[in-house]
N, CA, C and O atoms as a MOPAC input file, in Angstrom:
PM7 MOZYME 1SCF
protein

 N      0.84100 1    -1.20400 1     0.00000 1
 C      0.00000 1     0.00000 1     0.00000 1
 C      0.87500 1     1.25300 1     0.00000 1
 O      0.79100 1     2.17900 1    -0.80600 1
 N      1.71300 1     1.14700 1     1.00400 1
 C      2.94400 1     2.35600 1     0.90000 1
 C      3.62900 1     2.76900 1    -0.49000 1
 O      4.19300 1     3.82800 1    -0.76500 1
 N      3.42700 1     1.66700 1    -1.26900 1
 C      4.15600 1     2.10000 1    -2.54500 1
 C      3.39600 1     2.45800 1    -3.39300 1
 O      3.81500 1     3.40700 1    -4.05500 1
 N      2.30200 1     2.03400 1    -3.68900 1
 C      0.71200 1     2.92200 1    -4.14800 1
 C      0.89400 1     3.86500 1    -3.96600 1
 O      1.46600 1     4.53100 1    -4.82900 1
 N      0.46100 1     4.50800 1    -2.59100 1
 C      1.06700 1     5.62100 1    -2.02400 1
 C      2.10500 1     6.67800 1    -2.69600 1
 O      1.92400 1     7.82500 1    -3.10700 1
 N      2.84000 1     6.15600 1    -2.66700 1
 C      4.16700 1     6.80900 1    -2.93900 1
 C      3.47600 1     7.02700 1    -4.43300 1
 O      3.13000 1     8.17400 1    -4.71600 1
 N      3.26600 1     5.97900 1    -5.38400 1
 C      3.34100 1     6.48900 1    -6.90800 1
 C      2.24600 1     7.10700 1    -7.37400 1
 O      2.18100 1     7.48100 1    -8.54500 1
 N      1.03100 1     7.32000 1    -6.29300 1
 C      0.34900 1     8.48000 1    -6.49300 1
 C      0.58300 1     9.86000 1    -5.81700 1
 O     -0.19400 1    10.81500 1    -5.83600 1
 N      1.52700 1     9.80300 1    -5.35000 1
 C      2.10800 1    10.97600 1    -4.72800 1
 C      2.95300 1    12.18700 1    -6.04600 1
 O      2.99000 1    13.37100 1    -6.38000 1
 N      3.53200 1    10.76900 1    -6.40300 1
 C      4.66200 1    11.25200 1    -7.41300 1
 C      3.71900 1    11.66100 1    -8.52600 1
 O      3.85000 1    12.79300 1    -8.99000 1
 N      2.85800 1    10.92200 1    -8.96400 1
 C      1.96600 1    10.97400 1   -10.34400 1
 C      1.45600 1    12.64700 1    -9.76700 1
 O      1.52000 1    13.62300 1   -10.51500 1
 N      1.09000 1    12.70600 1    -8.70500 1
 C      0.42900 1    14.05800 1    -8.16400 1
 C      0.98100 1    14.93700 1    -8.40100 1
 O      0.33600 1    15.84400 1    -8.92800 1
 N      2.25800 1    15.12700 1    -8.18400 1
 C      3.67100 1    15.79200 1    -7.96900 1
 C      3.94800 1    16.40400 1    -9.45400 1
 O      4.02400 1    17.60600 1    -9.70700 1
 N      4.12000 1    15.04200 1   -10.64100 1
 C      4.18500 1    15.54600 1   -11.80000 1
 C      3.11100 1    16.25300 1   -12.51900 1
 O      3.53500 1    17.13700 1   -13.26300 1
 N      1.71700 1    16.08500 1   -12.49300 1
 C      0.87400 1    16.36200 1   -12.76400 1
 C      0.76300 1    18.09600 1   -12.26700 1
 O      0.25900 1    18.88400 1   -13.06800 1
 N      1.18600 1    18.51800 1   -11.12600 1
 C      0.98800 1    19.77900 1   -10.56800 1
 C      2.28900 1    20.35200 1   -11.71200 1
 O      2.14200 1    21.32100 1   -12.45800 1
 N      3.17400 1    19.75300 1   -11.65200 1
 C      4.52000 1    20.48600 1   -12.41300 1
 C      4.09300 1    21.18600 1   -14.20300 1
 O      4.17400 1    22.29100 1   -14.73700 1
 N      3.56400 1    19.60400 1   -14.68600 1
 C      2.62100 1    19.57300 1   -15.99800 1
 C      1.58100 1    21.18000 1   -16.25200 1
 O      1.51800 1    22.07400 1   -17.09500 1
 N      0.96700 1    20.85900 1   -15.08100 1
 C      0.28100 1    22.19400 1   -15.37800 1
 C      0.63200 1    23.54200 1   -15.07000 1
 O      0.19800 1    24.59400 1   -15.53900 1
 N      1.80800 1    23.24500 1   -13.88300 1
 C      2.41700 1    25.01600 1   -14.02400 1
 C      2.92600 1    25.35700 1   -15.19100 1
 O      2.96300 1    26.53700 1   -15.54100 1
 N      3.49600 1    24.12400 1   -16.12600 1
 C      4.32800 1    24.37900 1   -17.21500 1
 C      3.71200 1    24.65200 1   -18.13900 1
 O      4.40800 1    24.95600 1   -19.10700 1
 N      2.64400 1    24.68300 1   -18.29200 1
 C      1.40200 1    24.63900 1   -19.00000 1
 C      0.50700 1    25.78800 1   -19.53800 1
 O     -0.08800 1    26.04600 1   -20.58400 1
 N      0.82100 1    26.71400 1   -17.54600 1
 C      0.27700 1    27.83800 1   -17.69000 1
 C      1.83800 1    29.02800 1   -18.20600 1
 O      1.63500 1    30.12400 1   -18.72700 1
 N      2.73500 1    28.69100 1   -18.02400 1
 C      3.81400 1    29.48100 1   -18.34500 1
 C      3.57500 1    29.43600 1   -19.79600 1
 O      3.26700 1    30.46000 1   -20.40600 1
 N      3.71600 1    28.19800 1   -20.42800 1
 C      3.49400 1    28.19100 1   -21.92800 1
 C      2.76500 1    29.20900 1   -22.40300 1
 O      3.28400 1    29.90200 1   -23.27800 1
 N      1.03600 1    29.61500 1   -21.81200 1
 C      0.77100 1    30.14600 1   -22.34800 1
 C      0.79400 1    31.43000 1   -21.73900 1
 O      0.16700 1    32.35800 1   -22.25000 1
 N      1.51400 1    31.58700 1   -20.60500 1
 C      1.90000 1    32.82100 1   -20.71800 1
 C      2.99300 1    33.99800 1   -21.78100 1
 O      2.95800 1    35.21500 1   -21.96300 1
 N      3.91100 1    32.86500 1   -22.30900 1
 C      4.27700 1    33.36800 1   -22.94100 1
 C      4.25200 1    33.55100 1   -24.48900 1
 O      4.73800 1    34.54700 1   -25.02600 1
 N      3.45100 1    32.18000 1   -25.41900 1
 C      2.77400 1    32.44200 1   -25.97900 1
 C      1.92200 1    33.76000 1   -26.00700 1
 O      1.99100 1    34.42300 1   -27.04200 1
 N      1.25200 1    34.14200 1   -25.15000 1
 C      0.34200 1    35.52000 1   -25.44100 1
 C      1.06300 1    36.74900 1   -25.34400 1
 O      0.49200 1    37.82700 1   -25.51100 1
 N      2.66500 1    36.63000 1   -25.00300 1
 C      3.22500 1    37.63900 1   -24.79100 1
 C      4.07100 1    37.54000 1   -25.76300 1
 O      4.82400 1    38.51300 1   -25.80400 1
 N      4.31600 1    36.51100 1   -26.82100 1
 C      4.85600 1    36.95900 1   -28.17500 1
 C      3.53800 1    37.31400 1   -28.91000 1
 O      3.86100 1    38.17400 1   -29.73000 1
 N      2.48200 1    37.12000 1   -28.99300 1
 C      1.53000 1    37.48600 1   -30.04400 1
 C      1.22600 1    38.69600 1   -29.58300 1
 O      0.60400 1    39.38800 1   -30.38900 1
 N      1.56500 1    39.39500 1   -28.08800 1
 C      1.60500 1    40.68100 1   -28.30400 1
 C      2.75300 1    41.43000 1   -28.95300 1
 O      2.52000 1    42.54900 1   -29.41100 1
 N      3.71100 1    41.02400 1   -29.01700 1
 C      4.41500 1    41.30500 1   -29.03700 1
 C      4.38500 1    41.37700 1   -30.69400 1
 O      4.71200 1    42.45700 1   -31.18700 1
 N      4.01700 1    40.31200 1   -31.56900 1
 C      4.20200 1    40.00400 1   -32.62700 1
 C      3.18400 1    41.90900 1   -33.11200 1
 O      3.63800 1    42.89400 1   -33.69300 1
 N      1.79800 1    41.65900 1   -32.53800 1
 C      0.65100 1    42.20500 1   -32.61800 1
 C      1.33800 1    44.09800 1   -32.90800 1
 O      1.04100 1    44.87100 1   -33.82000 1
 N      2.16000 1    44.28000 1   -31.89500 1
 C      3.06000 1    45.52100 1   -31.80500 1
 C      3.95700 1    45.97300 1   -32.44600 1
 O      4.29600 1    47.15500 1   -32.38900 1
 N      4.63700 1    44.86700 1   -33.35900 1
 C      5.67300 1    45.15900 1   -34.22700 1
 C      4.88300 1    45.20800 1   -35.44000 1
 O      5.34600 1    45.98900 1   -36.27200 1
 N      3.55300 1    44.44400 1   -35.87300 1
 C      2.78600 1    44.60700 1   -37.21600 1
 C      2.56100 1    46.00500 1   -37.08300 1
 O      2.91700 1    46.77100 1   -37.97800 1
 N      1.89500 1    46.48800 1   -35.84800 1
 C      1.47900 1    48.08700 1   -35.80800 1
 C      2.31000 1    48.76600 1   -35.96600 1
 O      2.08400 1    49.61800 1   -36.82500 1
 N      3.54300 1    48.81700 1   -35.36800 1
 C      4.53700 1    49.50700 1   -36.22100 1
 C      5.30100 1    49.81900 1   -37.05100 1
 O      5.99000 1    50.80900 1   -37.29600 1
 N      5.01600 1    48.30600 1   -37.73300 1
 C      5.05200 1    48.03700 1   -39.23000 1
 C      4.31200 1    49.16200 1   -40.39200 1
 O      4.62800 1    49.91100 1   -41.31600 1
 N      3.05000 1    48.66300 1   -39.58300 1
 C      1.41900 1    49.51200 1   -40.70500 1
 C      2.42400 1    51.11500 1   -40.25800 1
 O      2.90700 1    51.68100 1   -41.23900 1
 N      2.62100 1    51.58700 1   -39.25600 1
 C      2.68200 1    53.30200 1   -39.40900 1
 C      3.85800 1    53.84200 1   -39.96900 1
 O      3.93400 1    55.03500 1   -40.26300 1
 N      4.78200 1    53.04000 1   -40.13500 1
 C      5.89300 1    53.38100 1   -41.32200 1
 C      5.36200 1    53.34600 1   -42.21500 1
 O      5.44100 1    54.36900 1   -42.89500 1
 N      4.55000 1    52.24400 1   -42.74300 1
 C      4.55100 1    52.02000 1   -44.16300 1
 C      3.07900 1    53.03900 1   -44.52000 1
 O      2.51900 1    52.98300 1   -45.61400 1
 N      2.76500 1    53.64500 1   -43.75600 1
 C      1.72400 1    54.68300 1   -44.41800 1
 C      2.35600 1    56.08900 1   -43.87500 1
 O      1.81500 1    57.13600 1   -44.23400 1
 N      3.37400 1    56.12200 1   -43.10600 1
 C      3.89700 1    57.53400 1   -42.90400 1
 C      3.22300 1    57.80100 1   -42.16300 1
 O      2.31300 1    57.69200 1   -42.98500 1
 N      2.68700 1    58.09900 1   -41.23900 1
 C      1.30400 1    58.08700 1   -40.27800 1
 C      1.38800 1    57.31800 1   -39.03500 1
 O      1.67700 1    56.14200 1   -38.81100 1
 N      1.08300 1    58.22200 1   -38.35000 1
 C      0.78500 1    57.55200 1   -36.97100 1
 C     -0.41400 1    57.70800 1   -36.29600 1
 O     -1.03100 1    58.77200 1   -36.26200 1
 N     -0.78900 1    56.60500 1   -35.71800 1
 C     -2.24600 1    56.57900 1   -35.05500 1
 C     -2.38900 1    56.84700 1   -34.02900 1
 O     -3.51700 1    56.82100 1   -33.53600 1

């Protein structure tokens, strides 16, 4: 039983890791598509001479 134990501990353990890594992913995912999102815009106001 102790070793049950133990390998749902661990399964627990990885599973918590899984999803912090998970949420970082898409933290930074959304912080290149801003990022991406910011360089198109400053793309568009060169290329019309113009700023918004």
């Amino acid at each position: 039983a102790d070793r049950i134990q133990a390998q749902d501990e661990q399964i627990c353990s990885q599973n918590e890791v899984i999803k912090k890594l998970k949420e970082d992913i898409e933290k930074v995912i959304r912080n290149m598509q801003d990022m991406m999102i910011r360089s198109l815009g400053l793309n568009n106001i060169t290329a019309n001479g113009t700023e918004s």
